[in-house]
C-alpha positions in Angstrom: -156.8 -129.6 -132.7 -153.8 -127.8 -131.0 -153.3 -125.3 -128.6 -150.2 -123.6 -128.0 -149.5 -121.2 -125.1 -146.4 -119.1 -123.5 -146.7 -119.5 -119.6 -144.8 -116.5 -117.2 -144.9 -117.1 -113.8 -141.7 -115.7 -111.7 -140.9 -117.2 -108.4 -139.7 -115.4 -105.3 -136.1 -114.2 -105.8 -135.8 -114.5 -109.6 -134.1 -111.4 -110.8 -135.9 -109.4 -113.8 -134.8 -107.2 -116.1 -137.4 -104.7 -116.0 -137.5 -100.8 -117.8 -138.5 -97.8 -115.8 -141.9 -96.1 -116.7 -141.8 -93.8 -113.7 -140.3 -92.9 -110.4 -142.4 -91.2 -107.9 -142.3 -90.4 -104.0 -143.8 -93.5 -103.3 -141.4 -96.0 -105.6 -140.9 -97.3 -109.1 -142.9 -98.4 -111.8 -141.3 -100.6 -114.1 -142.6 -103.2 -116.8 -140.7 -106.7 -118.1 -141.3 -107.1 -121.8 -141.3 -110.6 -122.6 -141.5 -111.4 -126.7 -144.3 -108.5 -128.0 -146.3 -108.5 -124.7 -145.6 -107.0 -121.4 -147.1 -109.3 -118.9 -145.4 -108.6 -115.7 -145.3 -104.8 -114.1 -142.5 -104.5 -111.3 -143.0 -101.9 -108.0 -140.2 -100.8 -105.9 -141.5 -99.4 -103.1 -139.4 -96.6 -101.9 -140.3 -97.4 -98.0 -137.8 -100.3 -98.0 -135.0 -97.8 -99.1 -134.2 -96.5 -95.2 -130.1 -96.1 -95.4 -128.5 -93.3 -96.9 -126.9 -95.4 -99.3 -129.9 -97.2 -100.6 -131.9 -93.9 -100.5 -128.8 -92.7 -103.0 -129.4 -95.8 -105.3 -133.1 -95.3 -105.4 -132.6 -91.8 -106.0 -130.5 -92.4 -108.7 -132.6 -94.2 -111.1 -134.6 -92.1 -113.4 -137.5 -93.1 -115.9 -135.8 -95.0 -119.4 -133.4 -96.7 -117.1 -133.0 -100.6 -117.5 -132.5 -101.9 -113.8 -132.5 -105.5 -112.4 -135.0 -106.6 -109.1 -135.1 -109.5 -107.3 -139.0 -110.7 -107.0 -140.2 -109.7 -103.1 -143.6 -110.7 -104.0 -146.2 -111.5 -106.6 -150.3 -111.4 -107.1 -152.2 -112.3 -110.2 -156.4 -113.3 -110.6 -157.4 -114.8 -113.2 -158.0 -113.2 -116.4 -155.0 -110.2 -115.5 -153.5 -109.0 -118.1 -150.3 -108.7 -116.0 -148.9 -110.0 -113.0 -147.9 -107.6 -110.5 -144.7 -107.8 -108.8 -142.8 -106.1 -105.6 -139.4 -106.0 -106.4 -136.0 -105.0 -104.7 -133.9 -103.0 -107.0 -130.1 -105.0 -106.5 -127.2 -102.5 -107.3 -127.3 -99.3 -109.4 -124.3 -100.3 -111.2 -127.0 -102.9 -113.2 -129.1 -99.8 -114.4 -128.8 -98.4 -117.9 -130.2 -95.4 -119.3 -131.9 -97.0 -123.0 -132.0 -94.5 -125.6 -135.0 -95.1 -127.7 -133.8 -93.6 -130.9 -130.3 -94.8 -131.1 -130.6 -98.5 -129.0 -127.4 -97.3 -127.4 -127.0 -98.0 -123.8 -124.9 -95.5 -121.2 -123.7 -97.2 -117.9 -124.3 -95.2 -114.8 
């Protein structure tokens, strides 16, 4: 008999590419696809975001957007479908509006 599985498990500081399902008052919602399945959801949580240049960034990222984090922090049970992760969003210039239709990708 053999068993074959796919582990995911990102450490503290790996950077993700991750695509935007939302931006709200209180951060971003984002998701890692990884193969077919998309087991690791990414928050940014707008509270970190105090300067007037970060605030800028943050604002600047819209839902569609491909952006990069660095993992802050991660918490999975078992049996989750997804592991949750608090990311920091690293600079806008990494963020790229995907358009579903076409593939093509427009730098900020």
């Amino acid at each position: 008999m053999t068993f074959e599985c796919t582990v995911v498990l990102p450490r503290i500081k790996d950077k993700l590419q991750a695509q935007v399902l939302s931006v709200t008052k209180g951060g971003i919602h984002a998701k890692v696809e990884y193969q077919l399945d998309e087991p690791i959801c990414v928050y940014v949580i707008r509270d970190g975001y105090v300067q007037a240049n970060q605030i800028r960034q943050f604002n600047e990222v819209k839902p569609g957007f491909n952006i990069t984090v660095e993992v802050v922090d991660l918490e999975y049970e078992k049996n989750d479908a997804h592991i949750t992760v608090e990311g920091r969003l690293l600079s806008p210039k990494t963020a790229t509006l995907v358009n579903g239709d076409v593939g093509a990708k427009s730098q900020l």
